[in-house]
VOGU-3710 file (C-alpha; in Angstrom, 3 decimals, decimal comma):
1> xxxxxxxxxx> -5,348/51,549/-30,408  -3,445/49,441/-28,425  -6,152/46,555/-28,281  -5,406/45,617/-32,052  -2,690/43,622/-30,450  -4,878/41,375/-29,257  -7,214/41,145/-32,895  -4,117/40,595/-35,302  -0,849/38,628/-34,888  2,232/40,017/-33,256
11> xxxxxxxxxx> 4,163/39,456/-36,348  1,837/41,851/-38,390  3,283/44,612/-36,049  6,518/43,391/-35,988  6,668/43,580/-39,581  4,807/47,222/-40,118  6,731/48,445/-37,938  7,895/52,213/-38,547  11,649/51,583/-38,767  10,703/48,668/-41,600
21> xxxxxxxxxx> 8,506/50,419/-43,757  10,605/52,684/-46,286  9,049/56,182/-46,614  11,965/57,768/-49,195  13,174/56,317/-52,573  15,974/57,289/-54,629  17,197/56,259/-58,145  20,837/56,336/-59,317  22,003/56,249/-62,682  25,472/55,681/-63,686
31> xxxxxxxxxx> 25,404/57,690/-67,623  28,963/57,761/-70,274  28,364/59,544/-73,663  24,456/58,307/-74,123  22,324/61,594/-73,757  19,636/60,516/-75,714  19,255/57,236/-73,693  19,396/59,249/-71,003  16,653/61,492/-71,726  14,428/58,854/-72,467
41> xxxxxxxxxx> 15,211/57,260/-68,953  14,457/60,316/-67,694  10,902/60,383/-69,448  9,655/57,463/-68,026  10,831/58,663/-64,767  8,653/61,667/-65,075  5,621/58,736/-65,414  6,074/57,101/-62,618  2,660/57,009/-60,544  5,076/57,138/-57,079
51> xxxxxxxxxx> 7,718/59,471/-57,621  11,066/59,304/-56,911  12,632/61,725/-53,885  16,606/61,262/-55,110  17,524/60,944/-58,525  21,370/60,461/-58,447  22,823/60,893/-61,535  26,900/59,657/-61,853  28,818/61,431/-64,976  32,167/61,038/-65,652
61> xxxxxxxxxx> 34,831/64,077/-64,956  36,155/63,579/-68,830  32,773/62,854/-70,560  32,293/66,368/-72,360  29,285/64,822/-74,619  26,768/64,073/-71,646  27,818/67,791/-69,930  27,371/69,573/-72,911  23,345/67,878/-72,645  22,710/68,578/-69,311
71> xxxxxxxxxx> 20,789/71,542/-69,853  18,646/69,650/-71,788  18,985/66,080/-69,912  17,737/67,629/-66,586  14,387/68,675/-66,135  13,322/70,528/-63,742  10,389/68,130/-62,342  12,786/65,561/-61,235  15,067/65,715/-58,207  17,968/65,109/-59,556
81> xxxxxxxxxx> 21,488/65,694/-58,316  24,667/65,043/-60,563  28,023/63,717/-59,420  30,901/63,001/-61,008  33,501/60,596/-61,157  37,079/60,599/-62,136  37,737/56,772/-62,630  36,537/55,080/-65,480  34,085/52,012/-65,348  30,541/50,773/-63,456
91> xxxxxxxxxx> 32,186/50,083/-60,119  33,452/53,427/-59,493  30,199/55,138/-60,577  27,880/53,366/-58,939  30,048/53,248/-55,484  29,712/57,184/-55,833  26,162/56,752/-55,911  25,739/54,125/-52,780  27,793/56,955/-51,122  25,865/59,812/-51,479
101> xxxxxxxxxx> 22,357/58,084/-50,911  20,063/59,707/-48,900  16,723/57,505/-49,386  15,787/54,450/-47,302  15,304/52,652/-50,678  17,925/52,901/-54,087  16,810/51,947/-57,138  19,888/50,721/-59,993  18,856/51,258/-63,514  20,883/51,406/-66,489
111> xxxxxxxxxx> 20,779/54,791/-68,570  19,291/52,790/-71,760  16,191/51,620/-70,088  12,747/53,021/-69,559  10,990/52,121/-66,634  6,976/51,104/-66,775  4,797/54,068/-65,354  4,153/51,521/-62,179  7,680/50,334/-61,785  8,674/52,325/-58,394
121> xxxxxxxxxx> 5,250/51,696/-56,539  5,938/47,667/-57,266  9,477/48,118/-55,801  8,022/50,176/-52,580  4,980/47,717/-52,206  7,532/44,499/-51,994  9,862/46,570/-49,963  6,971/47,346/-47,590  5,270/44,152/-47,661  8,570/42,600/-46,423
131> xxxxxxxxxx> 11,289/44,048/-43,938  13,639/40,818/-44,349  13,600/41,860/-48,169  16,721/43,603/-48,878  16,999/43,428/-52,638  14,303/43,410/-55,496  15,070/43,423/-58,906  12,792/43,606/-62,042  12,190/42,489/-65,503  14,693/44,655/-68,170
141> xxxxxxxxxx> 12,151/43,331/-71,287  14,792/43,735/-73,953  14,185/45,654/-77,616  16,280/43,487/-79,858  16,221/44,961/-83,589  12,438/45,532/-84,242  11,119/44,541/-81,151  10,940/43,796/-77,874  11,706/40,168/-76,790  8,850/38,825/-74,872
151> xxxxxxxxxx> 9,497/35,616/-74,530  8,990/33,710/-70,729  11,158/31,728/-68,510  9,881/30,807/-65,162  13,784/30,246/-63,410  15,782/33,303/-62,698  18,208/34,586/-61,326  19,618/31,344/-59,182  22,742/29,821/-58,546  23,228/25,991/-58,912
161> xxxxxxxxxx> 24,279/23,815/-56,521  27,640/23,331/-58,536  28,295/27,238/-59,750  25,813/27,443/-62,837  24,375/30,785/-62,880  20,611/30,686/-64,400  19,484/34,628/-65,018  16,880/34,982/-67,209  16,191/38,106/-65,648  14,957/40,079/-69,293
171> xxxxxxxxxx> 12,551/36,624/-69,169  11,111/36,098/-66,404  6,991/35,791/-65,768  4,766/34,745/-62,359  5,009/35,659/-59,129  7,159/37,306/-56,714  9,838/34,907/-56,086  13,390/34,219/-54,126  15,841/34,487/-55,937  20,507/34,468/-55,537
181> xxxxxxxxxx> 21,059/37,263/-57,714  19,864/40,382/-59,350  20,592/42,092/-62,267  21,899/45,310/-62,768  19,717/46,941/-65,075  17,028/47,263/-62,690  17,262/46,112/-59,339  16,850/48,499/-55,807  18,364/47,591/-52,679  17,346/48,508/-48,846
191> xxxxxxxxxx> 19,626/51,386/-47,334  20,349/49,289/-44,546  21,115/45,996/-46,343  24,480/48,044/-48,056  25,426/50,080/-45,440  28,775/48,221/-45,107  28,560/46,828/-48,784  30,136/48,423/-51,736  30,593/46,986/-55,554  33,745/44,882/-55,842
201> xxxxxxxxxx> 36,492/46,511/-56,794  38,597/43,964/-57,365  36,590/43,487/-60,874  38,122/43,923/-63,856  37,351/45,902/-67,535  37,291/49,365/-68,459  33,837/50,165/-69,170  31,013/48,037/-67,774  33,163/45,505/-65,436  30,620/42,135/-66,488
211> xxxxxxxxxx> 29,018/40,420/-63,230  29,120/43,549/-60,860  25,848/43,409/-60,083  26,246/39,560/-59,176  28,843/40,231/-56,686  26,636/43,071/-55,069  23,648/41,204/-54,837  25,486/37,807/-53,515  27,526/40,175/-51,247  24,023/41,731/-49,450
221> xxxxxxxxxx> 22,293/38,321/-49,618  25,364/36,988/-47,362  25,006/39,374/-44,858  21,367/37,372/-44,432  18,662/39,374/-46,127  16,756/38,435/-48,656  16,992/39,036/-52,504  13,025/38,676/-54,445  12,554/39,125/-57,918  9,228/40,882/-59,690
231> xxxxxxxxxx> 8,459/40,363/-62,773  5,661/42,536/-62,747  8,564/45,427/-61,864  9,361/45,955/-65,849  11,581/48,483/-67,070  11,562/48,444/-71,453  16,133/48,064/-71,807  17,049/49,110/-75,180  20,772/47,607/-74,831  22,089/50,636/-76,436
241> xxxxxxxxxx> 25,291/51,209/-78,232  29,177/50,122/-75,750  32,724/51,106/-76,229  33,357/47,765/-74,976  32,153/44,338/-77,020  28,994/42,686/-74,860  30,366/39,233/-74,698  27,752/37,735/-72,312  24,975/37,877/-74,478  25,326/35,196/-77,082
251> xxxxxxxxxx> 27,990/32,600/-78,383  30,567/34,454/-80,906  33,632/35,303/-81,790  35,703/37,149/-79,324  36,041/40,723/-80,504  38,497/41,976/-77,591  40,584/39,363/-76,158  41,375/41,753/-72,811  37,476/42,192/-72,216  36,744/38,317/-72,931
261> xxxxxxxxxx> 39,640/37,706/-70,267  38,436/39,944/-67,783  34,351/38,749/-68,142  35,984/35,527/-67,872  37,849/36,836/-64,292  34,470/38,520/-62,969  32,319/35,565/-63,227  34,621/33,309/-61,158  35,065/36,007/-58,513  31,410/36,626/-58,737
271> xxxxxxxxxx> 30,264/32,754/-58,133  33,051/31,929/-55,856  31,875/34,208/-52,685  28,511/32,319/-53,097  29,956/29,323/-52,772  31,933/27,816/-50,011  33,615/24,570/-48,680  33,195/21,527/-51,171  30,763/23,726/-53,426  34,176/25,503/-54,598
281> xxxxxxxxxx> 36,297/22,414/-55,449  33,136/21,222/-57,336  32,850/24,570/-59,420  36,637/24,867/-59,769  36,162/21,503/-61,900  32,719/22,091/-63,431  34,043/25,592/-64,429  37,372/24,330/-65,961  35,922/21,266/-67,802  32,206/22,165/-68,507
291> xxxxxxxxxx> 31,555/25,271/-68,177  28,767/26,978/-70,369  28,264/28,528/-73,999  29,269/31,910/-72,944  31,363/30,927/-70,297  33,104/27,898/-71,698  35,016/25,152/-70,417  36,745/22,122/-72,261  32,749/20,168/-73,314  31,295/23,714/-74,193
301> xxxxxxxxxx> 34,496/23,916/-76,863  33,880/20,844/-78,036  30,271/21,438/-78,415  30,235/24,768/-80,545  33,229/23,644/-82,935  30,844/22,498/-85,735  29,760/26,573/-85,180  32,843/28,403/-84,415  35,723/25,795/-85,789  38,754/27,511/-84,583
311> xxxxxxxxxx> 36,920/30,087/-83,034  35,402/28,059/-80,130  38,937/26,819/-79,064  40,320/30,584/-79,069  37,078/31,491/-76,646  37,955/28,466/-74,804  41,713/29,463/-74,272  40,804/32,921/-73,580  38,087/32,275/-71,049  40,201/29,658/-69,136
321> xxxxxxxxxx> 43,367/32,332/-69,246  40,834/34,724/-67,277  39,162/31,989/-64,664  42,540/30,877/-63,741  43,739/33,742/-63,090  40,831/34,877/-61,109  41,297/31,194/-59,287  44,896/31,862/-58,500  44,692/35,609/-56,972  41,059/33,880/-55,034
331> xx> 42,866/30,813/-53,241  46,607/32,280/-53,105
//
């Protein structure tokens, strides 16, 4: 066979090459006190039409609820292997899980999602198509009261040039596309591209430590592979039930001033080791005066005081308490 060399270009082989082409896939799961999420996630991936080789599932040493299920949480068709964790929060769980992969692919999925019945083979066929690939994530289409919320944004997941984060990730429609970040409800990551990477642990919160998946995703795209984004990779996320109040999905009230402070913290850390020379005096400004809804600065105050009154100057106070802090222990 070694005349095809001449028929097809170099940089076909060069790119099929054995050592680029995954062959093994594995799926970690990072579960606290949501069995019946869980065994739905577990359903659909019993469907998948490539199965998964690892399923690593990360439990917490204190959460009696989800080992009292795991009799009936495991089945028996899946591969699974549990692990447990005795710190609390995302970080720590899904560090365990980088650690104890054994697949040349991982998949990250949250434990209230169901993935589509063709959601692995999508990851493995981008993986495969493209060895410089070293992150894909996927479409989390999100059930919101009575139904799922299908509406379409074409920009995701990219940073702008002065710090903005655009996600859109539950949104997004088209082709595959380049992309800064990934979310962590469903993206999968090359072996290789976070062999020397880990989740931040500098983050802060208790429970699901906001922007985690940001700094992972930035942190493998700077060691210079790519990160693509499918939407056709859909996993059904059914944004179940937290101890902790989700302040990154909508403009409100602040519920838990500690939690608001600390998503506040994890977004500058998150966007800061994207950035770098000029970029971060730029966002240190944008961030402090500007800002956005969620992640407000002095404008975004002014501009959701007819909705909030008070309220939008507490968020604001609150948010800038957390990015200032996160400023001071980044520069000093």
């Amino acid at each position: 066979m070694w005349f095809l060399q001449y028929l097809v270009p170099f940089s076909w082989f060069e790119a099929k090459s054995v050592n680029d082409v995954p062959q093994t896939v594995g799926i970690l799961i990072a579960t606290y006190r949501r069995p019946y999420e869980l065994r739905r996630c577990l359903t659909g991936l019993e469907r998948q039409t490539h199965p998964a080789d690892d399923i690593l599932l990360v439990i917490r040493e204190d959460d009696e609820q989800t080992k009292a299920a795991l009799d009936g949480l495991v089945s028996q068709s899946l591969p699974i292997r549990i692990i447990t964790v005795l710190a609390p929060g995302s970080v720590a769980a899904r560090n365990a899980g980088l650690d104890a992969c054994r697949t040349d692919i991982l998949a990250i999925i949250d434990d209230d999602t169901s993935p589509h019945v063709d959601w692995l083979a999508r990851i493995m066929a981008n993986f495969s198509n493209d060895p410089t690939i070293g992150g894909v994530g996927g479409r989390d289409r999100c059930f919101i009261g009575k139904a799922f919320n299908d509406s379409q944004e074409l920009v995701v997941g990219k940073i702008q040039w002065f710090g903005r984060i655009i996600g859109n990730h539950h949104l997004g429609f088209g082709e595959l596309r380049e992309v800064d970040v990934l979310k962590g409800a469903n993206m999968s990551y090359r072996a290789k591209a976070f062999a020397d990477v880990r989740f931040d642990t500098r983050l802060k919160g208790n429970g699901a430590q906001p922007s985690e998946d940001y700094c992972f995703s930035i942190a493998v795209k700077r060691k210079g592979w790519k990160l693509a984004y499918d939407p056709s990779a859909v996993v059904d996320h059914y944004l179940s039930q937290r101890a902790e109040a989700r302040h990154y999905v909508g403009v409100a009230r602040v519920e838990d001033d500690a939690a608001f402070r600390d998503f506040a913290y994890n977004q500058v850390l998150s966007i800061w080791e994207a950035l770098s020379g000029f970029r971060r005096l730029v966002f240190f400004v944008w961030s402090l005066l500007v800002g956005t809804g969620i992640f407000p600065g002095l404008v975004q105050a002014i501009r959701f005081t007819p909705k909030l009154g008070i309220h939008s100057w507490r968020r604001f106070l609150i948010a800038q308490q957390g990015k200032i802090n996160a400023f001071w222990d980044l520069i000093f």
